[in-house]
C-alpha positions as CSV (number, residue, x, y, z in Angstrom):
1,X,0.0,0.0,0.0
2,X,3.0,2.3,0.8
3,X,4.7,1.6,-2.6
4,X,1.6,2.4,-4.0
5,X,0.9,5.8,-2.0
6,X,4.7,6.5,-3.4
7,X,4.4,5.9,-7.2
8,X,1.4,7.9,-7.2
9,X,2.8,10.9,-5.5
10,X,5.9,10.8,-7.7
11,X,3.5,10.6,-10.8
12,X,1.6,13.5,-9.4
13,X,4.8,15.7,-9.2
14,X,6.2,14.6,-12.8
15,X,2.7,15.6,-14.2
16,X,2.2,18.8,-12.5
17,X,6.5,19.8,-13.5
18,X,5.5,18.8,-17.6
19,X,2.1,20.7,-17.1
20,X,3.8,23.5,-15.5
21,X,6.5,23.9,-18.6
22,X,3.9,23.7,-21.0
23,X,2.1,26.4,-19.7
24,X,5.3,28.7,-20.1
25,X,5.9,27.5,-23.5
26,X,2.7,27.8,-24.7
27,X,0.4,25.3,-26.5
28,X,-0.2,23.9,-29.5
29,X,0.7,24.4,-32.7
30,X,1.8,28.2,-32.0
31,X,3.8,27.2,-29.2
32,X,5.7,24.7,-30.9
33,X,6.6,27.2,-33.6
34,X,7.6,30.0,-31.2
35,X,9.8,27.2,-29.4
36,X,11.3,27.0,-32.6
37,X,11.6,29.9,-34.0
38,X,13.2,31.2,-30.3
39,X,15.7,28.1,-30.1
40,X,16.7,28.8,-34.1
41,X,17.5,32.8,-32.9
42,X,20.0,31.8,-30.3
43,X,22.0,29.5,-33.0
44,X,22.6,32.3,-35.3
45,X,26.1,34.2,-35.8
46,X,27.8,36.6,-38.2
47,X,25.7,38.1,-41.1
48,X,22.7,35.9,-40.4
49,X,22.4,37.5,-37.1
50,X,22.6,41.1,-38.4
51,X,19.9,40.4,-41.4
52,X,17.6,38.4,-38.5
53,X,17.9,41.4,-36.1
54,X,17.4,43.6,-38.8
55,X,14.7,42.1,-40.8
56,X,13.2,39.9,-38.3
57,X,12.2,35.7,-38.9
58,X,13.0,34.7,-42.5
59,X,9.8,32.9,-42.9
60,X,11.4,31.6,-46.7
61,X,14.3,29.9,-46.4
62,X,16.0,27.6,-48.6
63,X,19.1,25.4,-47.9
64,X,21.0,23.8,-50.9
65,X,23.7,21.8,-51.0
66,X,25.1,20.9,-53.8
67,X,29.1,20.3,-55.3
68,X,30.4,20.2,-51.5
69,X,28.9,23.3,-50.8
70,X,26.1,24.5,-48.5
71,X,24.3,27.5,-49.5
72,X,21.2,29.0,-48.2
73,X,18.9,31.5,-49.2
74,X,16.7,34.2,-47.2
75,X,13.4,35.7,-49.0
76,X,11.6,38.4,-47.5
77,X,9.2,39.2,-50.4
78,X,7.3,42.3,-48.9
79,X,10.7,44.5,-48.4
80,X,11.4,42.6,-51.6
81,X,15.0,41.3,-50.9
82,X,17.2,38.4,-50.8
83,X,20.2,37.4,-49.2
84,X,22.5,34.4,-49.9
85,X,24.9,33.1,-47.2
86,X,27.6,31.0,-46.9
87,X,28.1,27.8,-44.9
88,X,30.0,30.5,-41.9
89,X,27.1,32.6,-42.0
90,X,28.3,35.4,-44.1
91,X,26.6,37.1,-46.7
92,X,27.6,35.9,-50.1
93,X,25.0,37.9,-52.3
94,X,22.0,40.3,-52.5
95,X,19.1,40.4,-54.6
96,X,16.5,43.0,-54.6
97,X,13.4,42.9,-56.7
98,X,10.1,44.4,-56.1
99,X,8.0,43.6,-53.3
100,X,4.9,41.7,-53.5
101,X,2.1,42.3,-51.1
102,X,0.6,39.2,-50.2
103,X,-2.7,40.3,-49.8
104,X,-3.3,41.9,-53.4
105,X,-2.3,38.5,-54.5
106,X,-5.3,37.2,-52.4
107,X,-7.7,39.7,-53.5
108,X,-6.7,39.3,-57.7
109,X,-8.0,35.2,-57.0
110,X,-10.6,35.1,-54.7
111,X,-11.5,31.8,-56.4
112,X,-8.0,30.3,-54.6
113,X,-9.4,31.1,-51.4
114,X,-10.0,28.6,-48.6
């Protein structure tokens, strides 16, 4: 009966610790995406930290690797720029090209709509 009074009490506290942390990381989808989006800030250095604290999230990235080399692009298509970096995180080229607002694009096919 005492073993049993113990496993309960230590399954009470291990619940109430992952409830607890899920309640400051928020829940759901959105919260999972924050986490990420948080963790992926603190792993950035060099350029890529200057354009993210500049620019903010690069919601269109693209990593390519090809011929031993790893190259990754960053689209922000409503300043209408784009940055190329480097496998260190430096900036290897810029592109500009003219913005596209995302919502005249939704209003010129209202049959695309969900």
């Amino acid at each position: 009966m005492v073993k049993r009074i113990i496993i309960l009490m230590a399954l009470a506290a291990l619940l109430g610790a992952t409830a607890a942390e899920a309640v400051t990381a928020g829940k759901g989808k959105r919260g999972r995406n924050l986490t990420r989006s948080t963790y992926y800030a603190t792993q950035l250095r060099n350029d890529k930290l200057a354009v993210y604290e500049e620019h903010g999230y690069p919601v269109h990235r693209l990593r390519e690797r090809c011929a031993g080399r790893v190259v990754e692009r960053w689209t922000y298509y409503e300043l209408g720029l784009e940055f190329t970096f480097d496998e260190s995180s430096t900036i290897v080229a810029t592109r500009s090209f003219s913005p596209e607002d995302r919502r005249e694009r939704i209003e010129r096919f209202p049959e695309y709509r969900y």
